[in-house]
N, C-alpha and C positions, 0 to 999 in steps of 0.2 A: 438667649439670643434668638432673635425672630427668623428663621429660615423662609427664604424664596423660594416659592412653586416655580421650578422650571415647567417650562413651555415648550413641547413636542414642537418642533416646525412644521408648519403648513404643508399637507398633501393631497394628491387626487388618486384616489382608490374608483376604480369603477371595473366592470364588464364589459364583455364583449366575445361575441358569439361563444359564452363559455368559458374564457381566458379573463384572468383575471389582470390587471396591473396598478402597479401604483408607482405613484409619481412625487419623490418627495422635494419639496419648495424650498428656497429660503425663505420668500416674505410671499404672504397671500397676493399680490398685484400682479402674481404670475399665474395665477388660477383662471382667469377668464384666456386668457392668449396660448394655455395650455390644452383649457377644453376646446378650445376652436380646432385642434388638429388632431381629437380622438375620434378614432375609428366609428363608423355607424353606428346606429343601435345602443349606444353602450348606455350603459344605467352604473347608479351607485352599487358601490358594494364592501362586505365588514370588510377593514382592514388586514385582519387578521388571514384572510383567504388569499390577498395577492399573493403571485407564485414570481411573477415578473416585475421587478425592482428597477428603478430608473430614477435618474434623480437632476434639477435643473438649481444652477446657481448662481447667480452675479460674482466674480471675482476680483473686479473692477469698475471703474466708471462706463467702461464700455467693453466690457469684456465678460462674456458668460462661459458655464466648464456645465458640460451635459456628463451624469455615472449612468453606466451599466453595471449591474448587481454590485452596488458599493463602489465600482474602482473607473476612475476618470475614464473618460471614452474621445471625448472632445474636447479639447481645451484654447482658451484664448478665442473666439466668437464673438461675433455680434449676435444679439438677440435674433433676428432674423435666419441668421444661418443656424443655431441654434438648435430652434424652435423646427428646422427643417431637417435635422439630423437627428431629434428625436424624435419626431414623426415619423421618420422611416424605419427605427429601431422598434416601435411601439408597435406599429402594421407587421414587422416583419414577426415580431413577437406573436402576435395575434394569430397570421399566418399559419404560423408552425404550432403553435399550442389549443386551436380553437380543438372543442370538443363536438365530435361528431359531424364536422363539417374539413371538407376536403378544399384547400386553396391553391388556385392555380392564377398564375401570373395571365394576367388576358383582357382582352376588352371584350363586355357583352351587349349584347340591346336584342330586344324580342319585339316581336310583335305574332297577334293573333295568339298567344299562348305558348310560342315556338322561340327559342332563344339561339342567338349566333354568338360564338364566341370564335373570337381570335387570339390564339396562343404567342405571346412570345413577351421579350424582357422591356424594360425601360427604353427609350428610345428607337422602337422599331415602329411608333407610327400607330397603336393601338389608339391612342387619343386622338389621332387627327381623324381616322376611319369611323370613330366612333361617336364624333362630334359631326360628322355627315351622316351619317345613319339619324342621328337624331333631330337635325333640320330638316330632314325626310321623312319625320313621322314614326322614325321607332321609337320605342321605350324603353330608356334609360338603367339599364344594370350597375354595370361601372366602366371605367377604361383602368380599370388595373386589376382588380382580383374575379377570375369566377369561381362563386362557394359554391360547392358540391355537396350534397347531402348521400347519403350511403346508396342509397336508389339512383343517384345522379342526377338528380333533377337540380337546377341550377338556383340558384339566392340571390335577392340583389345587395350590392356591397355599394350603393349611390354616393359616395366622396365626391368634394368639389371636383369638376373637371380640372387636369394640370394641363392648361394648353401655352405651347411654347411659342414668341413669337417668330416673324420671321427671321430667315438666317441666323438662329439658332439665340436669338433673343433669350431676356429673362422670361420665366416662366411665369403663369398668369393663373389665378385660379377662379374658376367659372362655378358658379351655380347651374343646373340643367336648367333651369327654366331662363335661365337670361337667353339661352339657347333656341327658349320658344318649344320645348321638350317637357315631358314630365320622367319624373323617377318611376320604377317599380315597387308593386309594397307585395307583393306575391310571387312563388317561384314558377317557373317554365322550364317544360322540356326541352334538352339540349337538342336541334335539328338540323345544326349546319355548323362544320368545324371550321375556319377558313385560314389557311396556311399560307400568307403572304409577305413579300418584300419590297421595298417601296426602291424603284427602278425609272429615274428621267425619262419620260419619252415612253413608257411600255403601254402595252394596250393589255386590261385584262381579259385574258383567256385562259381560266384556269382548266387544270387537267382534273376530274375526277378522280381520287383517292382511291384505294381502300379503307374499310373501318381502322384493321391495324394501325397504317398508317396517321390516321386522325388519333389512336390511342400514344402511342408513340410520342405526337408533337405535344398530347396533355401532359402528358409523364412529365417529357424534356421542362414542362415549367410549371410542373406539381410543387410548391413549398417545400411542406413534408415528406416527400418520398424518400427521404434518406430516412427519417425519422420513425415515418407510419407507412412502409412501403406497401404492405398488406392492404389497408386501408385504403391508398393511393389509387393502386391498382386497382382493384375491387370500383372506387369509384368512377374512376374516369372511364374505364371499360364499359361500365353499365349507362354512363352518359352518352359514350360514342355509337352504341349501339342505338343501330335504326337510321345514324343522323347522316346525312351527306358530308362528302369530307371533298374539298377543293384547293389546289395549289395552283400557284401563280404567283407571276410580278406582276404587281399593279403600277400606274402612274398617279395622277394627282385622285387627291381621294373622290372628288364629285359621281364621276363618272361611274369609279370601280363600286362605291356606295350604294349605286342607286341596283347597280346590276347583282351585288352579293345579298341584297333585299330581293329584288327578284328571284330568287334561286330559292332563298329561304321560305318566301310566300307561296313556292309552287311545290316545296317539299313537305308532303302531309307530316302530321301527328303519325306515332307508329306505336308508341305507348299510351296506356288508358293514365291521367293525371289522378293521383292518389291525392286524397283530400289534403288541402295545407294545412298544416299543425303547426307552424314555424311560430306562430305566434310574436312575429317581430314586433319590437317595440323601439322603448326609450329615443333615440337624437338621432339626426341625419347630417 
């Protein structure tokens, strides 16, 4: 009797900052709508190296089931929702397991070589701030993760922008350039922390920090910090140093955008930049 070669199902094994994942398929037609929502940078990589197990599957006509390490996570979906809930598992993955790289929940954009990040979680207005920064001429980090490298100096993480519409519409996902912006392909000194909450009606005036305090609000939305506390600490401390730290309510982002660029523009360099070695590559 002739025995059939079974056939391994379809997966996407790649990199990223370090971390490995793989993404196992049921049928290859889900590899292109897969890679569309891996993290930056990421390249191929052996199989045999993924640490981070994830898996997408059709279970009906219109019904997809996303696993985490083997064991169902989501179930009953549409493709779309999906697709949006292993996106978030795969980053959040990423996050927490890159190697040598510190992840904090934030929106960045630099200019002049000087990088602003804004701390804080999903829905606090990071993307809106950070998509007027960028029709103002800064230069595109991310509006979700700032990567930190042990020295502190910042990386860019350039994912499509998530801009929400109004009153609280579906979410939209932007290329920087449709924005009329370009991305980063080099890191910058952290020089401006800006600790703000999006308030009807307020004018910004923020209050000058302490460093602490600017360390404090990295921590609060460090990834890792339960994980890689040492690490954590170690880098966000050596990011905040030097840099101006500001708190405030802001109102509509135009205004408060243009002014937390000013601040940032008139705050020198305070560290010498260490040559880039990041070497970044692969997809954006």
């Amino acid at each position: 009797m002739r025995l059939r070669k079974r056939h391994s199902p379809p997966s996407v094994v790649v990199e990223a900052f370090g971390a490995q994942v793989q993404v196992a398929l049921e049928v290859s037609e889900l590899r292109e709508r897969v890679e569309e929502i891996l993290p930056p940078n990421w390249g191929p990589c052996d199989v045999t190296e993924a640490t981070g197990q994830f898996g997408l599957r059709q279970t009906d006509a219109e019904s997809y089931e996303v696993t985490v390490d083997g064991m169902p996570w989501l179930e009953h979906a549409t493709l779309d929702v999906a697709l949006s809930m292993l996106d978030a598992q795969i980053r959040l993955f990423i996050a927490t397991n890159a190697h040598d790289r510190i992840f904090v929940h934030a929106g960045v954009v630099a200019t002049g070589g000087k990088a602003l990040v804004i701390p804080g979680e999903s829905f606090s207005g990071k993307t809106t701030l950070v998509s007027a920064m960028v029709e103002l001429g800064a230069t595109y980090y991310s509006d979700e993760y700032a990567v930190l490298d042990d020295q502190g100096r910042v990386h860019p993480y350039p994912r499509r922008l998530s801009i929400r519409g109004a009153n609280g519409s579906a979410t939209e996902e932007r290329h920087v350039a449709e924005l009329g912006g370009a991305a980063a392909v080099g890191s910058a000194e952290l020089a401006a922390v800006v600790v703000t909450r999006y308030r009807p009606g307020a004018e910004w005036q923020p209050e000058r920090v302490s460093t602490g305090q600017g360390v404090l609000a990295l921590l609060a939305n460090t990834v890792p910090a339960r994980e890689r506390p040492q690490e954590s600490l170690r880098a966000v401390s050596r990011a905040a140093a030097g840099a101006i730290v500001l708190d405030g309510d802001r109102g509509e982002a135009g205004s408060a955008a243009q002014a937390m660029l000013d601040a940032l523009a008139a705050h020198p360099l305070t560290k010498s930049p260490p040559p880039d070695r990041s070497g970044a590559g692969g997809r954006s």
